[in-house]
TIVOZA-749321 format. One record per residue (C-alpha): residue in three letters; x, y, z; residue number from 0. Coordinates in nm, 3 decimals, always signed. Example, Ala and Ser with C-alpha at 12.3 -4.5 7.8 and 13.67 -1.06 7.14 Angstrom:
% residues 2
residu; c1; c2; c3; num
ALA; +1.230; -0.450; +0.780; 0;
SER; +1.367; -0.106; +0.714; 1;
***
This chain:
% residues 178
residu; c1; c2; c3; num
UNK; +3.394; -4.440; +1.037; 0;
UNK; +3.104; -4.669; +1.042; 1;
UNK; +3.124; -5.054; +1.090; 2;
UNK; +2.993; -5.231; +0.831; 3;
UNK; +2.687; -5.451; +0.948; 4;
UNK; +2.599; -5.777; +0.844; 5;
UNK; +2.193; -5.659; +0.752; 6;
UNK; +2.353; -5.379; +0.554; 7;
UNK; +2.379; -5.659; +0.210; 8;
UNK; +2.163; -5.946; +0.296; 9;
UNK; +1.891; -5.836; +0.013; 10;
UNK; +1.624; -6.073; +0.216; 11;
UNK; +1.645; -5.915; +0.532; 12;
UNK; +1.629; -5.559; +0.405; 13;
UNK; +1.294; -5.630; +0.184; 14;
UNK; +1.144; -5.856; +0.502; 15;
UNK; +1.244; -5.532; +0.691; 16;
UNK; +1.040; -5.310; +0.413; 17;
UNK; +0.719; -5.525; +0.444; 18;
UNK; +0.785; -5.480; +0.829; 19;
UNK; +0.873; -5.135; +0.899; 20;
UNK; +0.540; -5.060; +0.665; 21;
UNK; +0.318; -5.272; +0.819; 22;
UNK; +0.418; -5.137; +1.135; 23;
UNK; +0.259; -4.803; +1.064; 24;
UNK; +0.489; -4.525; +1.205; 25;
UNK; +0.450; -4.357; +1.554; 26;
UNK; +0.157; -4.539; +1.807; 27;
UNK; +0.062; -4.482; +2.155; 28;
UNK; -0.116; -4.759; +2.309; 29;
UNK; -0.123; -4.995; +2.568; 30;
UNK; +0.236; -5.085; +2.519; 31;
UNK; +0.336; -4.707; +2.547; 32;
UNK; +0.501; -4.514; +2.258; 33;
UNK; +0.600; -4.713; +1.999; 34;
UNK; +0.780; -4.594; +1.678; 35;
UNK; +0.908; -4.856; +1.367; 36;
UNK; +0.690; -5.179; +1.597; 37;
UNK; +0.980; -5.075; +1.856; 38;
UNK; +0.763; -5.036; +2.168; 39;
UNK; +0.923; -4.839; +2.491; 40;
UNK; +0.768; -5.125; +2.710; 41;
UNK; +0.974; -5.379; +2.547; 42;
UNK; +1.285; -5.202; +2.422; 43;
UNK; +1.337; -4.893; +2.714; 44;
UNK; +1.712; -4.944; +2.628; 45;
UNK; +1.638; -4.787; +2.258; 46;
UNK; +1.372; -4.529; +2.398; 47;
UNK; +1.643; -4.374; +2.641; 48;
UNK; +1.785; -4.094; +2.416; 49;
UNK; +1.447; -4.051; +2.232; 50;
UNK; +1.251; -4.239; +1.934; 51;
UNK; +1.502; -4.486; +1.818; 52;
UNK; +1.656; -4.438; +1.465; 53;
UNK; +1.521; -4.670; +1.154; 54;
UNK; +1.893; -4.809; +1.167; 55;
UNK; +1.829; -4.898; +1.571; 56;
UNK; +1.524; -5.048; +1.507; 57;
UNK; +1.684; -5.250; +1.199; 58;
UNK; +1.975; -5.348; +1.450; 59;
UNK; +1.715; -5.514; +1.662; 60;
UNK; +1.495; -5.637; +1.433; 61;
UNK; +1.812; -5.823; +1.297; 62;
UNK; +1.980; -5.973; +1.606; 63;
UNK; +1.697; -6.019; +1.811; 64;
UNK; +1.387; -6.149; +1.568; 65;
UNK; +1.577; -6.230; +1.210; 66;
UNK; +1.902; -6.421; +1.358; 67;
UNK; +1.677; -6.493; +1.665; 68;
UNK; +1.399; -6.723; +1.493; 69;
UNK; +1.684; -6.843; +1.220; 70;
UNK; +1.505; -6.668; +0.946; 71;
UNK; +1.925; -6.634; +0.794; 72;
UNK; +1.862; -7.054; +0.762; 73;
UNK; +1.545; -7.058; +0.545; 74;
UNK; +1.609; -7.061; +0.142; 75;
UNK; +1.299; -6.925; +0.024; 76;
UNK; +1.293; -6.542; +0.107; 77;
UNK; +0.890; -6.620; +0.167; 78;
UNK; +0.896; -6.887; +0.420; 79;
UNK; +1.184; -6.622; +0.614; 80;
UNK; +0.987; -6.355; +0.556; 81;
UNK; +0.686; -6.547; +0.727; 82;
UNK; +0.884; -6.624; +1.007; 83;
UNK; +1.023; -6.286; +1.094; 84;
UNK; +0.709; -6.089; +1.068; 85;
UNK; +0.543; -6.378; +1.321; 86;
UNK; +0.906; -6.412; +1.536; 87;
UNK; +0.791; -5.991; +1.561; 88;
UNK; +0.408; -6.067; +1.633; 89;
UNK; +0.482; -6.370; +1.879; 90;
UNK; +0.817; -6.395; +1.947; 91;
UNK; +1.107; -6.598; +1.757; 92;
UNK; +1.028; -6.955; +1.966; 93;
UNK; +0.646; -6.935; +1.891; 94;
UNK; +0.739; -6.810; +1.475; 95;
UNK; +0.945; -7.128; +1.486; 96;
UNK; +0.709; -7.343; +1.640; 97;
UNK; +0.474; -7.245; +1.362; 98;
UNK; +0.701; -7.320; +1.117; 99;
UNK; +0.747; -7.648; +1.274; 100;
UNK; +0.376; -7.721; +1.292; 101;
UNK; +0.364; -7.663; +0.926; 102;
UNK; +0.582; -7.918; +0.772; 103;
UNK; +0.461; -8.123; +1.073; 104;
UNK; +0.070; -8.018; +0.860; 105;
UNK; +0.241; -8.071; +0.503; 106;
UNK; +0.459; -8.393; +0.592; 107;
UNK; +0.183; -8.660; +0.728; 108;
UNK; +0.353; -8.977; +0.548; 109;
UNK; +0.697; -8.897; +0.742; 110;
UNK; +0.813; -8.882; +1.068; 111;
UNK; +0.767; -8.530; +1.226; 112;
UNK; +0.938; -8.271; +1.345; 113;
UNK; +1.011; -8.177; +1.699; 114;
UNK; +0.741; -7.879; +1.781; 115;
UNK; +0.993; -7.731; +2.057; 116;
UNK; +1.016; -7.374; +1.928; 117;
UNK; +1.417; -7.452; +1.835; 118;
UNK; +1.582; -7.346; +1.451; 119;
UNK; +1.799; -7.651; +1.468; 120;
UNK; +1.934; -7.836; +1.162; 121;
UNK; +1.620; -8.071; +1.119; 122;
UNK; +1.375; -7.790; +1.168; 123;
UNK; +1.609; -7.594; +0.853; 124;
UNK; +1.602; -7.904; +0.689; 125;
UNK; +1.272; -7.998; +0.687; 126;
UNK; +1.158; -7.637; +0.607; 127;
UNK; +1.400; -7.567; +0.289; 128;
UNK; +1.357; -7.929; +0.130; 129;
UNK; +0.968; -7.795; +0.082; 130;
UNK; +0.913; -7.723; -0.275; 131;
UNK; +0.612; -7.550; -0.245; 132;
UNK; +0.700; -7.261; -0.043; 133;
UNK; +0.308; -7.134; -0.063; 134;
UNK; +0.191; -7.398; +0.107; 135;
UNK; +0.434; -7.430; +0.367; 136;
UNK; +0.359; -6.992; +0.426; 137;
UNK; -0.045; -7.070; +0.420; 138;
UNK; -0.018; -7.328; +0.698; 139;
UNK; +0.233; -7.121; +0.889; 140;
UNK; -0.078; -6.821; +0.935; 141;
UNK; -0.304; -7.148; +0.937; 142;
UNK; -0.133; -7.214; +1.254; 143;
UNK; -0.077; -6.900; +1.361; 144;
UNK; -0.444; -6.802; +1.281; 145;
UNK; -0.578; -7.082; +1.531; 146;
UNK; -0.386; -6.968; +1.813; 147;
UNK; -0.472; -6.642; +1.749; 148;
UNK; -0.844; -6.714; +1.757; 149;
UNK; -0.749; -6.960; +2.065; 150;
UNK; -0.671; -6.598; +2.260; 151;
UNK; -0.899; -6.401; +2.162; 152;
UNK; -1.171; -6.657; +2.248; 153;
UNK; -1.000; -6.681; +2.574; 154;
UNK; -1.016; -6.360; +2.695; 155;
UNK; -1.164; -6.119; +2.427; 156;
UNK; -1.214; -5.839; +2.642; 157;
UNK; -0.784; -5.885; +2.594; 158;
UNK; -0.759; -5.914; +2.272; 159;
UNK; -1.068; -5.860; +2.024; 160;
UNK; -0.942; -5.533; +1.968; 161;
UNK; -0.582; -5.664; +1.868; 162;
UNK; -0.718; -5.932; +1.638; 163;
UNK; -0.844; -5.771; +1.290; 164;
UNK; -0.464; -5.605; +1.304; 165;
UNK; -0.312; -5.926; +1.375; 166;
UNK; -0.482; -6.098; +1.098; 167;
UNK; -0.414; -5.830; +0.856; 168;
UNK; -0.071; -5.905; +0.957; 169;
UNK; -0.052; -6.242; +0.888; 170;
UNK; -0.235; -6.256; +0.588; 171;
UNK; -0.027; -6.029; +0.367; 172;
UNK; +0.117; -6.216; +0.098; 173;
UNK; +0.497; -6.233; +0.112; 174;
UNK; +0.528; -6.367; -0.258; 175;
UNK; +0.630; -6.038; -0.465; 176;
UNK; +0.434; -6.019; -0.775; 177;
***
């Protein structure tokens, strides 16, 4: 018998994980070794052990690790949490939240800001789901996460020019369904 998991019914997470697992572009080899569903073997050996991990492994990380791990289950507006997974996958959760934080830092200029610490705490939620104009709040998330983007590849391009057009294909897909 199989244990119910907690992705299996939350409708947000499953069409975040859609986008994802899409974007993602089946199997790769690259720099980062074989990589199958954006799960590379350099950063997840524990799923590569037996094999390719399983669409269902791959959601189980996705889930605990990125999802519940940048506090994308806090954010009202499916957008704004779909925004933050796909960047918590691209950067890591901290850095998706610090973007997130930067945003309604951007958006909120008459109040007192936000801590940019990389933390989903209650005033970061807050903040982010009193926004009712969850398009803006998305466009200067990739605003944000465009300029450090460009920060690194200016950096070091021999790095990371070749990552960047993929990157910013990433971020620039529109999370609003029609």
């Amino acid at each position: 018998m199989r244990v119910m998991k907690a992705w299996y019914t939350d409708d947000i997470y499953l069409a975040a994980l859609g986008k994802l697992i899409q974007a993602e572009r089946g199997f790769v080899e690259d720099h980062a070794g074989r990589t199958l569903f954006g799960i590379t073997e350099r950063d997840h050996p524990d799923l590569w052990e037996a094999g390719p991990p399983t669409l269902e492994d791959a959601a189980d990380r996705y889930y605990a690790e990125y999802w519940l791990g940048a506090g994308c289950d806090r954010i009202h507006h499916p957008a704004v949490a779909h925004e933050l997974f796909n960047t918590a996958v691209l950067e890591g959760p901290s850095r998706a939240i610090e973007h997130l934080q930067e945003a309604v830092n951007t958006l909120s200029p008459d109040r007192e800001g936000i801590t940019v610490d990389g933390q989903m705490g209650p005033q970061t939620a807050g903040a982010a789901n009193s926004f009712r104009n969850a398009r803006a709040l998305v466009g200067y998330q990739n605003a944000h996460q465009a300029e450090r983007i460009i920060d690194l590849v200016r950096g070091n391009p021999n790095k990371f020019l070749r990552y960047a057009a993929g990157w910013a294909r990433r971020f620039s897909e529109d999370p609003f369904p029609d």
